[in-house]
C-alpha positions, 0 to 999 in steps of 0.5 A: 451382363448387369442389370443396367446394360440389361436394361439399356439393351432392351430399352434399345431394342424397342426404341429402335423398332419404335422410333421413326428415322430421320429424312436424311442420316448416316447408314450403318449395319451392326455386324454379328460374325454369325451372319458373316459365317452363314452368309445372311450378310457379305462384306460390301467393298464399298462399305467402310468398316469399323472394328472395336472392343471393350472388355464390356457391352458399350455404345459409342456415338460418331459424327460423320463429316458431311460431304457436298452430296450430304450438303445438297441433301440438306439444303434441299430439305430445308428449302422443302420445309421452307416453302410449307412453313412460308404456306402455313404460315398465314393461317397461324397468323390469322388463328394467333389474330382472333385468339388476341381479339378474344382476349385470349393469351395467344402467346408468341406473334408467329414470325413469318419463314424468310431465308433469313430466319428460318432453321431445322435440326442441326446438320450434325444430327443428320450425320450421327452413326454409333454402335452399341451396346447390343448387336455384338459381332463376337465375344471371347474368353480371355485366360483369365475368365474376363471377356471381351465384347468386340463389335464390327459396323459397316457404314459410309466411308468418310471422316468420323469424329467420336461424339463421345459414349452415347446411346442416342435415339431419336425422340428419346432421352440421350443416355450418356457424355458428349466429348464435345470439349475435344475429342479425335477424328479418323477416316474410315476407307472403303474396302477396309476395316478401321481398327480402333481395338479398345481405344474407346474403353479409355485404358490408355489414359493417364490418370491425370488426364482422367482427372481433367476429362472426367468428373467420374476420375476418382473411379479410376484414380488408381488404375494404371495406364495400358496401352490399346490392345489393336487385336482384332478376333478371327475371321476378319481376313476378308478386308485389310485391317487398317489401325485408325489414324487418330487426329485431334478433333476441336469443340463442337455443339452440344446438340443432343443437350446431355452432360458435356466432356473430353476426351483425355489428351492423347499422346502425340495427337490431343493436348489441352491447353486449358479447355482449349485442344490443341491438334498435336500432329497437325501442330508437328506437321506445322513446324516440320513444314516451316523448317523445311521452308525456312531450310530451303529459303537458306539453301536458295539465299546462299545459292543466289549469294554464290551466283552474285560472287560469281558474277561479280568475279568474271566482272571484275576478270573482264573489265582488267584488260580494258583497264590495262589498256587505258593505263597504257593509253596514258603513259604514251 
């Protein structure tokens, strides 16, 4: 390990202990395969799960997508802080009123707490999970002499949007880049584990899209494409391993206020068209529904054109006898 994963790791580890949690947030549980082998942890099959490797120690951050009990939460703990700030808020008025007639700068006229105005944190924040860099599930030795650090973490089943390689900690510096630019999303099932392999390490990605993602490319200017190794460790046959199903994910707001980037474009699932990201599955999906609509508006057209011959066909068969007989009626 060096010195600077070192130093993050035990930096981490006393933030954690230190730093208080937020009313509301997303439970996740780093799993050690140790716990799992000595039965200290069990594998919940109302949990999700959610399995990666790199070939060192890293921390990635994910937002989860709220759901309407996640909404409720918040919206009753904003109406909570709302009516303490609506009661203290005579009471700054009042301090900000004598400190103005003594002459004295009081800054700001404290404005009063309406439903209008009044805000707390982002939800996003409330909806953070991540993992990392400590608290590894296992490490192996690869053939040749390398090694690779995979990490297992239980958490809430839903949607998650990967937030980019950041160590958060609330009340401390964010270390890291968001991918607030672009970035993918899948969704994590209860009762499986989620395979990202080492999608996170960014192997896959062309230079070229380095290059246009990262500040950083020139680091990795020369090193060629790989594709994600999916390879998951021994001992995670307890739950079906599921490989995640990666869709584009759009901008969003840079709410830990750190360095601002992208994820590369994903082959079949992220492009960018400037700084715009461009959802390639669901753009796929678009155009196969509007052949098949476009198909099946054909196929009804010529259906009701036949229908419309054929009428006019036994039309014309039945009104030709009727005819005859005037012409008969005629020439007598």
């Amino acid at each position: 390990m060096s010195i600077r994963h070192a130093m993050i790791t035990a930096s981490a580890a006393m933030l954690f202990a230190s730093t208080p949690a937020l009313a509301q947030e997303v439970e996740t549980q780093a799993i050690e395969a140790k716990h799992l082998e000595s039965g200290k942890h069990q594998i919940d099959p109302a949990k999700g799960y959610l399995f990666a490797k790199a070939p060192n120690r890293f921390n990635a951050l994910f937002i989860k997508t709220p759901d309407e009990e996640d909404y409720a939460e918040y919206k009753a703990d904003w109406e909570e802080k709302l009516a303490k700030a609506r009661k203290k808020f005579p009471g700054k008025l009042r301090m900000w009123e004598a400190n103005k007639e003594r002459r004295r700068n009081p800054g700001p006229k404290p404005v009063e707490p309406t439903e209008e105005s009044f805000a707390i944190e982002p939800m996003d924040i409330r909806m953070f999970a991540g993992f990392g860099p400590q608290y590894v599930y296992s490490k192996e030795k690869l053939p040749d002499g390398e090694t690779t650090f995979n990490y297992l973490t239980e958490l809430e089943p839903g949607t998650y949007t990967y937030y980019g390689p950041l160590l958060y900690l609330p009340g401390a510096q964010t270390i890291g880049k968001c991918y607030c630019m672009g970035s993918v999303k899948f969704e994590v099932k209860a009762g499986e584990i989620t395979n990202l392999g080492d999608f996170l390490a960014e192997g896959w990605a062309e230079p070229e899209a380095r290059r246009q993602a990262s500040i950083f490319w020139k680091d990795f200017a020369n090193r060629a494409a790989i594709p994600v190794d999916y390879s998951v460790p021994d001992g995670l046959d307890d739950l079906p391993v599921v490989r995640a199903d990666l869709r584009a994910s759009g901008k969003r707001n840079n709410v830990l206020n750190t360095m601002v980037g992208r994820l590369p474009s994903v082959e079949g699932v992220l492009a960018y068209d400037r700084d715009v990201p461009i959802d390639l599955k669901g753009l796929a999906a678009q155009q196969k529904a509007e052949e098949a609509a476009r198909i099946a508006a054909e196929a009804k057209a010529e259906a009701e054109a036949r229908a419309f011959a054929a009428g006019a066909s036994v039309s014309a068969t039945d009104t030709a006898p009727q005819a005859e007989a005037v012409e008969a009626t005629a020439s007598d």
